[in-house]
C-alpha positions in Angstrom: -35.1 -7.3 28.1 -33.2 -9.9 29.8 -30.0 -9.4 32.1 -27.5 -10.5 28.9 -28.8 -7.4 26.3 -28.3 -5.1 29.2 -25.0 -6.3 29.7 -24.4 -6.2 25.9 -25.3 -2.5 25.7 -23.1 -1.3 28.4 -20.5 -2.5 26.3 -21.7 -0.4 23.5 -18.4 1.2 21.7 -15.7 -0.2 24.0 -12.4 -1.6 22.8 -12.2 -5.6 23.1 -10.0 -4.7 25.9 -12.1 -2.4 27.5 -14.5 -4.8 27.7 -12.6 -7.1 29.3 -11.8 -4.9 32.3 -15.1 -4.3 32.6 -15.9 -7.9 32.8 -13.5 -8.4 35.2 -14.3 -5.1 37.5 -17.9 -6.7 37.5 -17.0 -10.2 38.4 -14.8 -8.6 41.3 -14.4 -5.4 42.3 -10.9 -4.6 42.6 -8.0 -1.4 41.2 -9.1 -0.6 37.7 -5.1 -0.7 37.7 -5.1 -4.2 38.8 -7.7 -5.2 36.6 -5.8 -4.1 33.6 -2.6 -5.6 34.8 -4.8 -8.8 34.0 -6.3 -7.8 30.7 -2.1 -7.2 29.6 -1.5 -11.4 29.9 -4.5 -11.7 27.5 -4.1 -11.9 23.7 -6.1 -11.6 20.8 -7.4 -14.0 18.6 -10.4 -14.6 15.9 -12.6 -18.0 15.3 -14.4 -18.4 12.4 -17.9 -20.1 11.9 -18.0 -23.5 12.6 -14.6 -23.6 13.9 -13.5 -25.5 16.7 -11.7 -24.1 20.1 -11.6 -27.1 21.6 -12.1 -31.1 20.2 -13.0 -34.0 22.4 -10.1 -36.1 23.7 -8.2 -32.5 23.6 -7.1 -31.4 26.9 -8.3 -27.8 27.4 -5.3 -25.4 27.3 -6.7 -21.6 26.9 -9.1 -19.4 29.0 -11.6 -17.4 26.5 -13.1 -13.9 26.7 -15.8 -14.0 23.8 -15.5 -9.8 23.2 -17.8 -11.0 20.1 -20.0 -14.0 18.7 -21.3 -17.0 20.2 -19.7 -20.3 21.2 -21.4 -23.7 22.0 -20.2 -26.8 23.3 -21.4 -30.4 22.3 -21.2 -34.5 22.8 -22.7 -37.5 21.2 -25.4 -39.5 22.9 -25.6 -43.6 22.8 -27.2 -43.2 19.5 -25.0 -41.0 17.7 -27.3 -37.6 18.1 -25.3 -34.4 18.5 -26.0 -32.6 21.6 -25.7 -29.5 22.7 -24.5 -29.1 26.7 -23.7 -25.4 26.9 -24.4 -22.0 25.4 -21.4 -19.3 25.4 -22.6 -15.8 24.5 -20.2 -12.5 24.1 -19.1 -10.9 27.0 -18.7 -14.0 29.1 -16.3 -16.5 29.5 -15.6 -19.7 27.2 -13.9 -22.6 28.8 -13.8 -26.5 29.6 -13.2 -25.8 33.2 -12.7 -29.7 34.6 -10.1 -30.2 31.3 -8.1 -27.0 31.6 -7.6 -27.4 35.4 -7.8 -31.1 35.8 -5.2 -31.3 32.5 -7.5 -34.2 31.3 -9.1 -35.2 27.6 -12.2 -32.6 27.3 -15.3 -35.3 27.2 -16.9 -32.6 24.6 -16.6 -30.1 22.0 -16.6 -26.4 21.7 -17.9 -24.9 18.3 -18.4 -21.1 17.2 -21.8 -20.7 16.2 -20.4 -17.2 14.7 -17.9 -15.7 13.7 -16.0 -14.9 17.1 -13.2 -12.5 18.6 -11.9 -13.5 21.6 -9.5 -12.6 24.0 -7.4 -15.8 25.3 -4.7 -16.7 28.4 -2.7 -20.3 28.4 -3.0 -22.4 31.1 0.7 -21.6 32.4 -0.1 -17.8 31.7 -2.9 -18.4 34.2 -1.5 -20.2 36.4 1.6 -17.5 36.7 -1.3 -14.8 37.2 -2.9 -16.8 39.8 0.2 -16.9 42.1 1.3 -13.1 41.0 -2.2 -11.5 41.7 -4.3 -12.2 44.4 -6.7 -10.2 43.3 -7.0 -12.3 39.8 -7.1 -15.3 42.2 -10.4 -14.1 43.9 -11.9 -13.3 40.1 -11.3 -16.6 38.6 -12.8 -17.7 41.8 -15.6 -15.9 41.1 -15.6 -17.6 37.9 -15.8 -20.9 39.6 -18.7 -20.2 41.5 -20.7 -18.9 38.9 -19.7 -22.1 36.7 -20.9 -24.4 39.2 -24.0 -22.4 40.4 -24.8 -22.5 36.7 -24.6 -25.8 35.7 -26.7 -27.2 39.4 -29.0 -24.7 37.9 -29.3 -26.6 34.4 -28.9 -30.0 35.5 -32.1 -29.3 38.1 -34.2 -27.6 35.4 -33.7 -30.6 33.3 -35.3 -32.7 36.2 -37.7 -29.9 37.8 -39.3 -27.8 35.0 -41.4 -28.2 32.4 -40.1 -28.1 28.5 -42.2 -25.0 28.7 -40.4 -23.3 31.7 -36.8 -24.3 30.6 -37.1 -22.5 27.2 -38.7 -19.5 29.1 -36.0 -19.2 31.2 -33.3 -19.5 28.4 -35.7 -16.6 26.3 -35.3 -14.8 29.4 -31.1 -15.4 30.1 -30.3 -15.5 26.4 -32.7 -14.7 24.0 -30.0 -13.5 21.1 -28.7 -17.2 21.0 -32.4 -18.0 19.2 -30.8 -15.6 16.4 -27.7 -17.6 15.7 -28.2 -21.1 16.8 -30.1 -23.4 14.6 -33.5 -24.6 16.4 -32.1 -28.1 16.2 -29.2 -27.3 17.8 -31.6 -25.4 20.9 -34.0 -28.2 21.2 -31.1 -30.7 21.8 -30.1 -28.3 24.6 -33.5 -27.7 26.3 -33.8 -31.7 26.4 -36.6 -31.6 23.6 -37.6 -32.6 20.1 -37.4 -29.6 17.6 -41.0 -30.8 16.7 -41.9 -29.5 20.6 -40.0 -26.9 20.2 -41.6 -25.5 17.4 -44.7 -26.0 18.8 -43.7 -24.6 22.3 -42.2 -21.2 20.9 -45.7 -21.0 19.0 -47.4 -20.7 22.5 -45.6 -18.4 23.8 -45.5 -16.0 21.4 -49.2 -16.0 21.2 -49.3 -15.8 24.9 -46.2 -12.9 25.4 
């Protein structure tokens, strides 16, 4: 059972906006007062498949909470090929972080794999709650962090693992996304052909 469905099951019968003061509580401790004083500049809003939250060339302009569904982001290579960059699964955050603080053209799109319910706050709403609450300051630098360490994370796997290892670890961080992403779309994200990725998940099952 990887970290992700544990996460998912505490979850289990809370209220969108329940679960987003429990996110935030576990990013960084803090008042549960405090952390619903945040959760009151959220709103609420619904994607449905395919949809897009945010288009390349857009500049970035809200701050997800993915209460339910998945999210993915994408670009086009030299050759045209769609590629996926990033995986967003429920109860985690959803966001073009360089656009929506930068206030620059997003370089890449963000799709819901699923039908989504989010919970959303504008940049100016966050920038308001960043000055008004320390507190939401020290979370969304949390955020940061975790951002960053994630993506040095990917970008060494790509260069320091085997295929084999990178789709172990992704079985391992986010196994539900191989229920509602198309194989294609995965392979394109592990940095390998669907044909090896076919192949690859066939060895590991016989070998789990």
């Amino acid at each position: 059972e990887d970290a992700q469905t544990r996460l998912n099951r505490s979850f289990i019968g809370m209220s969108p906006r329940e679960q987003l003061t429990a996110f935030i509580l576990s990013t960084f401790p803090m008042h549960p007062m405090k952390a619903t004083s945040i959760e009151d500049r959220f709103s609420e809003k619904t994607y449905q498949k395919n949809e897009f939250y945010l288009t390349e060339g857009k500049i970035c302009n809200e701050y997800l909470f993915l209460c339910k569904g998945f999210m993915r982001a994408f670009t086009y290579n030299l050759e045209g090929d769609d590629i996926t960059t990033a995986f967003y699964q429920e109860h985690g955050v959803a966001c073009e972080i360089y656009s929506l603080f930068k206030r620059v053209p997003a370089r890449e799109n963000i799709q819901a794999l699923t039908d989504c319910q989010v919970l959303y706050i504008n940049f100016e709403q966050l920038q308001q709650a960043f000055h008004s609450i320390p507190e939401f300051r020290e979370f969304g630098r949390s955020i940061l962090v975790n951002a960053y360490a994630q993506l040095k994370q990917r970008m060494l796997a790509l260069h320091q693992l085997t295929a084999e290892q990178r789709y172990s670890d992704l079985i391992k961080s986010n196994s539900a996304i191989f229920q509602v992403a198309p194989l294609k779309t995965i392979a394109t994200y592990l940095g390998i052909t669907d044909t090896s990725l076919s192949r690859i998940r066939k060895e590991y099952a016989k070998n789990s």
